[in-house]
TIBATI-652891 format. One record per residue (C-alpha): x, y, z; residue in three letters. Coordinates in steps of 0.1 Angstrom, whole numbers, plus 5000, padded with zeros to 4 digits. Example, Ala and Ser with C-alpha at 12.3 -4.5 7.8 and 13.67 -1.06 7.14 Angstrom:
2
512349555078ALA513749895071SER
END
This chain:
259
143925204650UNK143825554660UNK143225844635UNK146826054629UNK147326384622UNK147026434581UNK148426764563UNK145626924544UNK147026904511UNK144627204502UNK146127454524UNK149027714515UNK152127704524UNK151727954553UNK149027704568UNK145827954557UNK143227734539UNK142727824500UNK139127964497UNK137127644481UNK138827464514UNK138227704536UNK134127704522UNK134027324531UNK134927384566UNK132127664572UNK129627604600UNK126627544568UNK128827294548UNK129727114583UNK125727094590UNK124926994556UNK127526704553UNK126126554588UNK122326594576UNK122926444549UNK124326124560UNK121226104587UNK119625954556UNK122525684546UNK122225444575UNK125125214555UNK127725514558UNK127125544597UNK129825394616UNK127425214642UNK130325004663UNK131825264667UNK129225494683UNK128125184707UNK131625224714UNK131325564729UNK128325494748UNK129725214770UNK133025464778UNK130725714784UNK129925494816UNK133525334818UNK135925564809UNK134525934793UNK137826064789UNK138425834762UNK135425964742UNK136626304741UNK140326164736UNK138426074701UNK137426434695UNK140726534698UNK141826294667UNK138426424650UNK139926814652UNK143026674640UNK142126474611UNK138826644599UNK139426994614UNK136227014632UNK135726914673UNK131626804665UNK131026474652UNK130426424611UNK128826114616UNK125026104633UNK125125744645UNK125425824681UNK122326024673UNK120225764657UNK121325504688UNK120225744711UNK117325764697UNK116525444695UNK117325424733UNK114725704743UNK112225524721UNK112825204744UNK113125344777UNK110125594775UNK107825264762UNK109425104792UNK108425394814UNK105025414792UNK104725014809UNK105725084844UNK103125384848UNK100325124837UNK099925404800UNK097725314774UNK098925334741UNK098225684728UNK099225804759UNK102825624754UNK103325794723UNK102226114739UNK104826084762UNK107325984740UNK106926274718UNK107626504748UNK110526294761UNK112026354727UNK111526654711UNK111626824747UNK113226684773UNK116026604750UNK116126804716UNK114727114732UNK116127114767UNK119227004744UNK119527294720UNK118927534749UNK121827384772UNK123727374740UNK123327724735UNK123627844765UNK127027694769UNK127627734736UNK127628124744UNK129328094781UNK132127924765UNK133328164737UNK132128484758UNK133728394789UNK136128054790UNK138628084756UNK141928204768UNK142728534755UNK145828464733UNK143428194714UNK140928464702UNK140828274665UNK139327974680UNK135927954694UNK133827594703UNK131727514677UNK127827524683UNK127727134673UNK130227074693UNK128427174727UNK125626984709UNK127526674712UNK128726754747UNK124926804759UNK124126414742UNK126926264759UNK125926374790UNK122426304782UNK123225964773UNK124225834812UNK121126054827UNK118825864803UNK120025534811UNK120325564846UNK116425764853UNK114625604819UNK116225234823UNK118025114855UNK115325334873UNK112425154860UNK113024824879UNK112424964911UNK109625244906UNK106825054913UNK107624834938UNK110625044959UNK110825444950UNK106725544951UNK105925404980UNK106125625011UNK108625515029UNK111925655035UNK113425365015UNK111825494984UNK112725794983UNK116125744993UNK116525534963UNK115125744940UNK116926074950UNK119425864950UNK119525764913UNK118826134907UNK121926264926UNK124225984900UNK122226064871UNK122526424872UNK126026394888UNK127226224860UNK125526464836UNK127826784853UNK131126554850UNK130626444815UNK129726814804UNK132626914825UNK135126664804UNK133726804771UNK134527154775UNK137827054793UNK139026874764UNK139027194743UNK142927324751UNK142127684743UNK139327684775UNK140427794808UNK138927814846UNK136727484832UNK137227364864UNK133927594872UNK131627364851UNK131727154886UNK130427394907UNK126727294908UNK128126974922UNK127727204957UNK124027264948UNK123126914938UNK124226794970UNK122427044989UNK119226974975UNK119626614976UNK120426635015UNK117426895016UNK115226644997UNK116026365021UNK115226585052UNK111926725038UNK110726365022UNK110426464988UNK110426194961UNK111826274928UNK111026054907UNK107326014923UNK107026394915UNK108326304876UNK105526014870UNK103026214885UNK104326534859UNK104426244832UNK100726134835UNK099326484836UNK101126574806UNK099626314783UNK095826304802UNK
END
């Protein structure tokens, strides 16, 4: 069943939370709360965030639908519940090994490159996107008659890993079955297939982010999130003209970084 809309029984009558309520919905007491239950793997709703990531390929619109009930039931837009993190850890663990395969990697040079995939191609690319949106969003997007709400820090956290989520799949998983025997090669084939995947990938990353902050009702003009859909096309048509491979430039930048 779907959450409902619950009365917070600690609030006043004039809607204004009393002051020990209003402390448990701070930013800290929010971050604390989620840490926390990092560490209890038997209070993480795991069905639920396998649930999310196959709409995030079917239907993402659904997925946010859910933050909406989240806002309206727990009175915050970021998740509370890290499964969707552990998963997707779990997934970049796979994949990279996967990748680690393909490339023809020893084993200290797997984990090499699974540290980087990790902590920064996703947690610190992550945090820096988040940020950086994080900032755009409250400085220049909320409407001005809803100055008393801004988008939560966590919240464009969350945006950035379901957008990550598709991109990861698409270059880390689906990509890997036709690296060594299609995209590197020279021909015009291979790199056509692997710009290719890049275009849907990163495509898909813009749309999802796009859907995120277009969810929140007191954002306007999100409709320029899809903008770089202009320059991703460009380049990709530029890349095709010129021959450059992608994802033959990406394994190359993978095996130098763990030599």
């Amino acid at each position: 069943m779907l959450p409902t809309t619950l009365v917070n029984s600690g609030s006043h009558g004039n809607g204004v939370l009393s002051p020990r309520d209003a402390a448990r919905h701070t930013a800290g007491a929010k971050r604390y709360k989620y840490l926390r239950r990092l560490f209890h793997f038997r209070q993480m709703d795991f069905e639920f965030a396998l649930w999310q990531m196959l709409y995030l390929f079917t239907s993402p619109q659904r997925v946010y639908r859910n933050f909406h009930y989240r806002k309206q039931t727990k009175d915050q837009w970021a998740r509370d519940d890290p499964a969707f993190l552990v998963l997707l850890s779990i997934w970049l663990c796979v994949s990279t090994v996967g990748f680690g395969f393909v490339l023809d990697m020893g084993f200290f040079e797997t984990i090499k490159l699974l540290l980087w995939v990790v902590f920064i191609d996703c947690v610190g690319v992550g945090l820096l996107i988040a940020t950086l949106m994080w900032f755009i969003s409250n400085k220049y997007l909320v409407k001005q008659q809803n100055r008393d709400y801004d988008v939560e820090w966590g919240y464009a956290f969350d945006v950035h890993l379901n957008a990550f989520y598709p991109l990861l799949v698409i270059l880390h998983f689906i990509q890997l079955f036709f690296i060594n025997y299609v995209i590197i090669s020279d021909s015009i084939i291979g790199y056509f297939v692997g710009n290719t995947l890049w275009l849907i990938a990163i495509g898909y990353y813009i749309y999802v982010t796009f859907l995120g902050y277009s969810a929140l009702p007191f954002l306007k003009n999100t409709a320029i999130l899809l903008y770089p859909f202009a320059l991703l096309i460009m380049l990709y048509l530029i890349s095709l003209a010129c021959g450059w491979n992608f994802t033959k430039m990406l394994c190359s930048f993978y095996k130098y970084r763990v030599k």
